[in-house]
VEXDREN-2710 file (C-alpha; in Angstrom, 1 decimal):
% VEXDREN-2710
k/r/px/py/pz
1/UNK/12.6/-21.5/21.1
2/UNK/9.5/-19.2/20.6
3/UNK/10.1/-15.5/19.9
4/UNK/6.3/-15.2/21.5
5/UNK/7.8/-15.9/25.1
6/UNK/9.1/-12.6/27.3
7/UNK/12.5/-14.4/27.9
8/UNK/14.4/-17.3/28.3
9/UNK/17.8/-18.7/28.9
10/UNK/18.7/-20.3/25.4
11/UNK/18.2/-19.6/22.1
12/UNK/20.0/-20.9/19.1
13/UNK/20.4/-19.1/15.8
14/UNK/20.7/-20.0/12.4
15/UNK/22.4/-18.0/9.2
16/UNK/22.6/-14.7/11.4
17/UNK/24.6/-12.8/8.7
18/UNK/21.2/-12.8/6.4
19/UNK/19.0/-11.7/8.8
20/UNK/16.9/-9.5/6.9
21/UNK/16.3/-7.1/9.6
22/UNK/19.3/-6.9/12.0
23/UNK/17.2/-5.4/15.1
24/UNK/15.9/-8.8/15.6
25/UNK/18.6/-9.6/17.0
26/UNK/19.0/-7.1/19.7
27/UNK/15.3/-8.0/20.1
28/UNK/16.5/-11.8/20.6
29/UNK/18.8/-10.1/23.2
30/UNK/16.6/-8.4/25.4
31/UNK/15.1/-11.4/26.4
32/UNK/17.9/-13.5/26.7
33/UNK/18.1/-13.2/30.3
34/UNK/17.1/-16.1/32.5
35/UNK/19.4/-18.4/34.7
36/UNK/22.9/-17.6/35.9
37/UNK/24.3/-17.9/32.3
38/UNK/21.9/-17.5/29.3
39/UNK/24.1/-18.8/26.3
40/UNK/23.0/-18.4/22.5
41/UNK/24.4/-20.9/20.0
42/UNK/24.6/-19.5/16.1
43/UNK/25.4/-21.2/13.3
44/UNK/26.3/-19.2/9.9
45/UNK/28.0/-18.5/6.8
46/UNK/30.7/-16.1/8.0
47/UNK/29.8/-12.7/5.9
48/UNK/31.6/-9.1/7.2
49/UNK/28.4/-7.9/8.9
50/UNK/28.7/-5.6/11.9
51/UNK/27.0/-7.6/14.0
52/UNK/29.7/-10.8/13.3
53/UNK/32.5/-8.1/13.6
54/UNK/31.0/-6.9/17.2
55/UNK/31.0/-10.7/18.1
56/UNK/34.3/-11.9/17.2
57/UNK/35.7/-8.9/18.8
58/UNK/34.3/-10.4/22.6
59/UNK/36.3/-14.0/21.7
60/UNK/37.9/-15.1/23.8
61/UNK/35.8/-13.1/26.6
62/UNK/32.2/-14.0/26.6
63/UNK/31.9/-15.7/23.1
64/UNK/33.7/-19.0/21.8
65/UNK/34.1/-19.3/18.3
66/UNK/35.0/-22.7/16.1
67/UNK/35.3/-22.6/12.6
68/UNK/34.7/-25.6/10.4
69/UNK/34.7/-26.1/6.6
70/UNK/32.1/-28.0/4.3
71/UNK/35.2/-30.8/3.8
72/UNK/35.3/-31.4/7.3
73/UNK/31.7/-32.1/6.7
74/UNK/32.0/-34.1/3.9
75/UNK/30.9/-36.9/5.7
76/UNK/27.3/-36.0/6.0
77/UNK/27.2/-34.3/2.4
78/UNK/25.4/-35.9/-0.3
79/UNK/28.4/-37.0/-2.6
80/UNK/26.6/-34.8/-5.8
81/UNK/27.1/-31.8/-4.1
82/UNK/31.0/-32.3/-4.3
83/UNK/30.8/-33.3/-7.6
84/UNK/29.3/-30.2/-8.6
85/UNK/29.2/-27.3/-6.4
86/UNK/32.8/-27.8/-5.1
87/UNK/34.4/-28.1/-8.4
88/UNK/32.1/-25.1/-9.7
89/UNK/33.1/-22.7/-6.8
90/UNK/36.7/-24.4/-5.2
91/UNK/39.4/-21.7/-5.7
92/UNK/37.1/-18.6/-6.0
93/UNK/36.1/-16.2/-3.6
94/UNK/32.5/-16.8/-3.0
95/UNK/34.0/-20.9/-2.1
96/UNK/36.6/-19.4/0.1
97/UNK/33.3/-17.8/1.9
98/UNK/31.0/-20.7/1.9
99/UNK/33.2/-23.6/1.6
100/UNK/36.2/-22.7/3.7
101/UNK/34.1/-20.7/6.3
102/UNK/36.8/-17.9/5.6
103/UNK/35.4/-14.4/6.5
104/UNK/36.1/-12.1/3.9
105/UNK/36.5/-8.2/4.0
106/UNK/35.8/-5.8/1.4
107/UNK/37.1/-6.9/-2.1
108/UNK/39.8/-4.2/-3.2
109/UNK/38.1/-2.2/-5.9
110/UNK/34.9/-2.8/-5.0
111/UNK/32.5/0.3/-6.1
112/UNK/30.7/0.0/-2.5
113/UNK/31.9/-0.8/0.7
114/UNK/30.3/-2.6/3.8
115/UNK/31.2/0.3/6.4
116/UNK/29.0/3.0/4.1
117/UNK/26.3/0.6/3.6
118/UNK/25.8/-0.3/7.5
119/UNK/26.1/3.8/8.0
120/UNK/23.5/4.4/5.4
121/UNK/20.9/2.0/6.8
122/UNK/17.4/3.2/8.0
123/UNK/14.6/1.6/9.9
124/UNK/12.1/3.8/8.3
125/UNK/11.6/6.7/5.7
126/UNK/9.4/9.4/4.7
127/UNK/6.3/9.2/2.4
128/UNK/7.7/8.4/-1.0
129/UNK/7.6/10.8/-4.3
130/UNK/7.6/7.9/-6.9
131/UNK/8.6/4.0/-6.3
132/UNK/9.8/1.7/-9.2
133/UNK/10.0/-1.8/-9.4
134/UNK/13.2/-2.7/-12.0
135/UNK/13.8/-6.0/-13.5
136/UNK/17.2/-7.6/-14.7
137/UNK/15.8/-10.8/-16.5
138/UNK/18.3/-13.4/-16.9
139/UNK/19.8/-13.7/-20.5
140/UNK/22.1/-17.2/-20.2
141/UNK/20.4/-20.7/-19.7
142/UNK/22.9/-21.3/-16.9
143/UNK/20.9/-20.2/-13.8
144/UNK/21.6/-16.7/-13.7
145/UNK/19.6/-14.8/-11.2
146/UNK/16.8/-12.7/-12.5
147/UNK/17.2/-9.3/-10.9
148/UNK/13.9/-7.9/-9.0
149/UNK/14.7/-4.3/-6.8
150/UNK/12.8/-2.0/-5.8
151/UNK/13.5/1.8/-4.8
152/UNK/11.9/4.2/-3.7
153/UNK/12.2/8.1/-3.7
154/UNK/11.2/10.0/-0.7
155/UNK/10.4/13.2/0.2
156/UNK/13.8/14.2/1.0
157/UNK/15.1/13.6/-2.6
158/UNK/16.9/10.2/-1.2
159/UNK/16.2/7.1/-2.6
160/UNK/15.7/3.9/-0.5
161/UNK/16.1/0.2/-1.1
162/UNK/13.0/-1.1/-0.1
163/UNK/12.5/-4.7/-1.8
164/UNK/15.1/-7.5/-3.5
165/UNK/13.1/-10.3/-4.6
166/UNK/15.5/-11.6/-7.2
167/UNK/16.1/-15.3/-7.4
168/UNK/16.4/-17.9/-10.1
169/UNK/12.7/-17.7/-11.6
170/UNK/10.7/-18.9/-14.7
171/UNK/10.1/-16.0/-17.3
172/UNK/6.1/-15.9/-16.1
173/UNK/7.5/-16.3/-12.7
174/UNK/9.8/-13.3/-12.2
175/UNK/6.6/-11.6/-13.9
176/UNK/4.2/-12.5/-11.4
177/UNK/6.8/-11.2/-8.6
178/UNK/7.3/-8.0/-10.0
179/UNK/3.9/-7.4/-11.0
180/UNK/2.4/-8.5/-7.6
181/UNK/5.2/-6.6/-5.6
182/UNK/4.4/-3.6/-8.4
183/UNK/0.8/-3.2/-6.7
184/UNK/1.9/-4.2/-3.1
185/UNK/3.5/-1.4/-2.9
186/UNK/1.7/0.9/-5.0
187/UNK/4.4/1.6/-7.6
188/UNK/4.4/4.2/-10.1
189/UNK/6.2/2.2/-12.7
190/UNK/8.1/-1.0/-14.0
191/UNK/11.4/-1.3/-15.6
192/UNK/12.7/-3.7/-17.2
193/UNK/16.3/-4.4/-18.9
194/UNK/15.7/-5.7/-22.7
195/UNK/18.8/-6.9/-24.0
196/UNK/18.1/-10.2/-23.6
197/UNK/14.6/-11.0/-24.7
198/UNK/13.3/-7.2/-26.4
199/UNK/9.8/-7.5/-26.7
200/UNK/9.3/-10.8/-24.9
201/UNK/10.3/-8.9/-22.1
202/UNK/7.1/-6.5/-21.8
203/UNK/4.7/-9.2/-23.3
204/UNK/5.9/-11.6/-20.2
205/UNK/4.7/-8.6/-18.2
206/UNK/1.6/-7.7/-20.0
207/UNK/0.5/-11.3/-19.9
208/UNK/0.2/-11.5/-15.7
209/UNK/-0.8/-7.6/-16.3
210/UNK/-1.8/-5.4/-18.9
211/UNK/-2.2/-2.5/-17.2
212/UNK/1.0/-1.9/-15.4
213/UNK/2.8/1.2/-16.2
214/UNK/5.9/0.3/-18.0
215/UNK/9.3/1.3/-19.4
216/UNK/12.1/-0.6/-21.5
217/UNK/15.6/0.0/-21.1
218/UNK/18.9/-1.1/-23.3
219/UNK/22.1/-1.2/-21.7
220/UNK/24.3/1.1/-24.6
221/UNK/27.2/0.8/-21.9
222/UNK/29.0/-2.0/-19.8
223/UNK/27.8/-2.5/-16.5
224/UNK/30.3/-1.0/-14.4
225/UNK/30.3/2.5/-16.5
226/UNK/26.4/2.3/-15.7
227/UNK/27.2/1.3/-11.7
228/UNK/29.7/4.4/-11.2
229/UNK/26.7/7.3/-11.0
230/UNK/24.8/4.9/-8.4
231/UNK/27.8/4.7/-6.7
232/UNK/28.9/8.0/-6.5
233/UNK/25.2/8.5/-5.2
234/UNK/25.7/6.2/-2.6
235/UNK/29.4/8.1/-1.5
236/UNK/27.3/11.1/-1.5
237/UNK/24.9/9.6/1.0
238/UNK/21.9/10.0/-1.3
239/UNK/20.7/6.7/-1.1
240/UNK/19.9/4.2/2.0
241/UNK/18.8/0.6/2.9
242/UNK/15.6/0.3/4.7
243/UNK/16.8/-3.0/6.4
244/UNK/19.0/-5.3/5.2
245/UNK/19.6/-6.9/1.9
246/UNK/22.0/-9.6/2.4
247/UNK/22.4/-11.4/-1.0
248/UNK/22.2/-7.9/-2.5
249/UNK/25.0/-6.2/-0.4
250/UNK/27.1/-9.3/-0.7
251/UNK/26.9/-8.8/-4.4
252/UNK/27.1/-5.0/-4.2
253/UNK/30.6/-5.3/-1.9
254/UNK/32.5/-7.6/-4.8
255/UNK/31.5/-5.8/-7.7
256/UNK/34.6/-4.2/-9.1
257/UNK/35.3/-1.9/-11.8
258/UNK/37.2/-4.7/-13.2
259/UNK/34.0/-6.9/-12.7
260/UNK/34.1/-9.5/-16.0
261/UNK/31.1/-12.0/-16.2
262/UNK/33.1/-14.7/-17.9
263/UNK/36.1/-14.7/-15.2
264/UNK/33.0/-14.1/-12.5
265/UNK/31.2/-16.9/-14.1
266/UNK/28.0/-15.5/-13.1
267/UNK/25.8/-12.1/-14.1
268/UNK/25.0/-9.7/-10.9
269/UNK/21.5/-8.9/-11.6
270/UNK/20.5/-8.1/-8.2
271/UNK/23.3/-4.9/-8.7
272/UNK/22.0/-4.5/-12.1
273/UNK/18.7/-4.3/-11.4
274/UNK/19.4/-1.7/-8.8
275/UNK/21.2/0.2/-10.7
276/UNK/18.1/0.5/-13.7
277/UNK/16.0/1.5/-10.5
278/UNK/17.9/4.1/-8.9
279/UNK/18.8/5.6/-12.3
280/UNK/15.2/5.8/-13.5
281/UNK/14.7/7.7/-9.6
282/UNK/17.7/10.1/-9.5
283/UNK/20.2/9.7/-12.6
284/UNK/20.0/12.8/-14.5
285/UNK/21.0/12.8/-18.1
286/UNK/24.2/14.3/-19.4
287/UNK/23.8/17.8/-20.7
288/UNK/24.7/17.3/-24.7
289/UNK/24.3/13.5/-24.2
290/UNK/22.4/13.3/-27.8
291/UNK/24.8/14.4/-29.7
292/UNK/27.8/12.4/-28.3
293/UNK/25.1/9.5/-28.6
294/UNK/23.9/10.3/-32.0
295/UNK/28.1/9.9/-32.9
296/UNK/28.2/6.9/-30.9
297/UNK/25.6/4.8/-33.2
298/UNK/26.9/6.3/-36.1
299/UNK/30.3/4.9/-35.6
300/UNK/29.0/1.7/-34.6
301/UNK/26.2/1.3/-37.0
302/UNK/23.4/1.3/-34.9
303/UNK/20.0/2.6/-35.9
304/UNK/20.2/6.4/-35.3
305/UNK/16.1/6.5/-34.1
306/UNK/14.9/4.3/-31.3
307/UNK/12.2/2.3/-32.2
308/UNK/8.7/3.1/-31.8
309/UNK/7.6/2.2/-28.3
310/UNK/4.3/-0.1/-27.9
311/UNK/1.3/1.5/-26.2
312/UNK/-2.0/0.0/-25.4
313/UNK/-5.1/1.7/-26.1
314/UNK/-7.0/2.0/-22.8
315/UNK/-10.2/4.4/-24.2
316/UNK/-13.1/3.8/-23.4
317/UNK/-15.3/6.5/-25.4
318/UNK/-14.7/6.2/-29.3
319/UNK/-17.6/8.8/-30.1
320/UNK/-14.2/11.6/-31.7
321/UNK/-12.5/8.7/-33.6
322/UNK/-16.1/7.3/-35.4
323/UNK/-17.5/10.6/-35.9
324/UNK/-14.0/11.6/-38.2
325/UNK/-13.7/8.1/-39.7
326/UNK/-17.8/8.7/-40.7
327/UNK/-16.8/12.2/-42.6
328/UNK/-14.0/10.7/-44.1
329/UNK/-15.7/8.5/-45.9
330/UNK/-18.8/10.9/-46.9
331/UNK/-15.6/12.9/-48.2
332/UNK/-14.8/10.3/-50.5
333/UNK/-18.3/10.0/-51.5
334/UNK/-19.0/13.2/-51.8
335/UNK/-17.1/15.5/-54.2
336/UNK/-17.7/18.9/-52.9
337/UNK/-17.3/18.0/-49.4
338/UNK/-14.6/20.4/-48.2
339/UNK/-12.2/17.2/-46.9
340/UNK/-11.7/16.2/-50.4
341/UNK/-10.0/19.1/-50.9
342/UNK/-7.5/18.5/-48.4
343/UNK/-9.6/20.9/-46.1
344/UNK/-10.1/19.9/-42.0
345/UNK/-12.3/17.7/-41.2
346/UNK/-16.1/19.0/-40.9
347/UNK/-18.2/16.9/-38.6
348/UNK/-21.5/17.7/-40.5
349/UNK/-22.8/14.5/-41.6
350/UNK/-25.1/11.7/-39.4
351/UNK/-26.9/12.9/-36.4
352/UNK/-25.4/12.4/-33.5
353/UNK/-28.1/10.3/-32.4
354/UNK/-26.5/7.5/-34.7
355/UNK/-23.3/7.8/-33.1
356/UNK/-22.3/4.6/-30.8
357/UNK/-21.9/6.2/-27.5
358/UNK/-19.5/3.9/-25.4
359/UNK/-17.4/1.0/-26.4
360/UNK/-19.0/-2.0/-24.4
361/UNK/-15.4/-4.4/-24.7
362/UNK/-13.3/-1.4/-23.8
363/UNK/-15.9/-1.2/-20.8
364/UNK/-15.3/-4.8/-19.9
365/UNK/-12.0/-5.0/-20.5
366/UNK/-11.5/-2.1/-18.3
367/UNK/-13.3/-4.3/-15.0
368/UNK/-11.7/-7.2/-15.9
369/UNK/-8.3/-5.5/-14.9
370/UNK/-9.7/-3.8/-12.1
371/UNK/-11.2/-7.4/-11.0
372/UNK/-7.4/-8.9/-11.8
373/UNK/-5.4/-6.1/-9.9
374/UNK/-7.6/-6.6/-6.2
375/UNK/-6.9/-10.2/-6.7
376/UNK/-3.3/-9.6/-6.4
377/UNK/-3.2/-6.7/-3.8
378/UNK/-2.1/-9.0/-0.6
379/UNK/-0.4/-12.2/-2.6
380/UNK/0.5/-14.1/-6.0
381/UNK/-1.9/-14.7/-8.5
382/UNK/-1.4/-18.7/-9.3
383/UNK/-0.9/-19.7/-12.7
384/UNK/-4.3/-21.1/-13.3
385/UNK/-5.6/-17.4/-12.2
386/UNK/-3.0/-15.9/-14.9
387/UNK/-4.6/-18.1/-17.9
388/UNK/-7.9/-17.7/-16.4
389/UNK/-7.3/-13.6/-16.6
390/UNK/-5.9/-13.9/-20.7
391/UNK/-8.7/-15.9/-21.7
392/UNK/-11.0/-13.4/-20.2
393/UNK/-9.3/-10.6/-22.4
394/UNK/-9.6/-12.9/-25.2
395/UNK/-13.4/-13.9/-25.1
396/UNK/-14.1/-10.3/-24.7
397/UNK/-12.6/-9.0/-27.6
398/UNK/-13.7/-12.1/-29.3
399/UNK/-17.1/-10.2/-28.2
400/UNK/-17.9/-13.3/-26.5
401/UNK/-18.5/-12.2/-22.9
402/UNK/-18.9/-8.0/-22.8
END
């Protein structure tokens, strides 16, 4: 069936509780009117989506429903997917969902709810103050999603969901997401979780792009004490859903304040990542936080200063820094030259003639970046475009190519 044609009088459907965008589905409606009965087969996962509640509400009128389990379709399984998804997920919630085709309602506890996130959804916003893409790298070797959100904030001090392109990626591969989804939407900043990985984190980053604006964060609480603000943002109607986010609202609606990743037996880092990005939009920080964090370190014997954070020189003009390095050193040379006496800096000596006028590798440096940031504007750079980019950088400061 072809969504091109005006109508029809049968369509079939697969996975309708992940639609991305439910209006395609009224869409799929409207022209589902040919013949004396148009009919519409679907085949899903049972999730508690409003559209699924609206449906199983008319069975038994115009809708038939049967319900069938992946056992009942053992048959046609391939026997390694018994052996190891059904032992991994029999007994727990999520196999109760995709395994008994049991629909499931909100988990009790849960810091959002279904029925707030279907009243909070939008089909567009206003034109955004600030947009940041966060990251939630994965810190086990046991396939862990790698969270990718991002949120915007509009005009009308609410934030929207706009993006979740988490999944199970490659360190250089979650990179090249974010970074490429960083300048597809015009972002005004990365953040990135660094618990697991520190510095790799932003040299992962740096390596696909070295330009992008970026900031490192370190989870100094648990996960849930970090979800309650969002939440509470999300009560106060403060935050919305441009579409929907399927994976990411299932994981949102069974997140509980007694949420334990061992007992869980995986790390939500499609919540977490949401979280770091709504909190870098619209958290504001406790008045008196400092102290109550200085006494927080102390007690647990943590260093009491944050570390330095890592900046990259991006000048392009060194005339100021080679014109005081020049009278330094005539200072040195020269006794009664007033910086040898601890005095400021005179720039009397050399003419300025002598003085080199632009950096030439900052210069190429600085179009190589531009050249590397229109190449990912409209898709992924591939990997051999990545290395191709760092060696680039390279021969240039090698002062091989300028």
């Amino acid at each position: 069936m072809s969504r091109s044609a005006p109508q029809y009088d049968a369509a079939a459907v697969d996975e309708l509780c992940a639609f991305r965008k439910p209006e395609a589905w009224d869409q799929l409606m409207f022209g589902l009117r040919l013949g004396d009965k148009p009919r519409c087969a679907i085949a899903t996962t049972p999730k508690p989506t409003k559209i699924l509640w609206a449906l199983l509400a008319r069975e038994g009128q115009d809708v038939v429903v049967s319900r069938s389990t992946s056992y009942d379709n053992r048959a046609n399984l391939a026997p390694s997917f018994f052996d190891q998804i059904v032992r991994k997920y029999e007994g727990t919630r999520l196999g109760r969902q995709e395994l008994e085709a049991e629909l499931l309602d909100d988990t009790p506890g849960a810091l959002w709810q279904r029925d707030k996130l279907d009243e909070l959804r939008r089909d567009a916003a206003p034109e955004f103050r600030r947009i940041v893409v966060a990251i939630d790298p994965s810190g086990t070797q046991e396939g862990d999603e790698t969270g990718i959100v991002a949120v915007g904030l509009a005009e009308d001090d609410h934030a929207y969901v706009l993006v979740d392109r988490s999944g199970q990626y490659a360190p250089t591969d979650w990179a090249r997401h974010a970074v490429a989804l960083y300048h597809r939407l015009h972002a005004d900043r990365i953040v990135a979780e660094t618990n697991f990985g520190g510095g790799m984190v932003e040299a992962t980053i740096r390596m696909v792009d070295p330009n992008v604006a970026y900031t490192s964060v370190t989870a100094s609480r648990g996960k849930v004490a970090r979800a309650e603000p969002v939440a509470a943002l999300y009560e106060q109607s403060r935050v919305r859903h441009l579409g929907s986010f399927p994976e990411l609202e299932d994981q949102m609606c069974s997140f509980t304040t007694a949420f334990d990743r061992r007992t869980a037996g995986f790390s939500p880092g499609r919540v977490d990542a949401l979280v770091w990005a709504i909190t870098e939009l619209m958290v504001e920080p406790m008045a008196g936080f400092g102290i109550f964090e200085y006494y927080r370190r102390l007690a647990t014997g943590l260093p009491l200063t944050a570390p330095r954070p890592v900046t990259i020189d991006v000048a392009v003009d060194n005339r100021t820094e080679w014109r005081r390095g020049y009278d330094e050193r005539s200072a040195a040379q020269t006794p009664d030259h007033p910086d040898s006496n601890g005095g400021e800096t005179e720039w009397v000596n050399g003419p300025l003639s002598l003085l080199p006028r632009v950096d030439t590798k900052m210069l190429a440096i600085k179009k190589e970046r531009e050249r590397y940031a229109a190449l990912m504007a409209d898709r992924l750079p591939t990997a051999e475009e990545v290395a191709e980019h760092v060696a680039i950088i390279d021969r240039i400061k090698r002062g091989e190519r300028c």
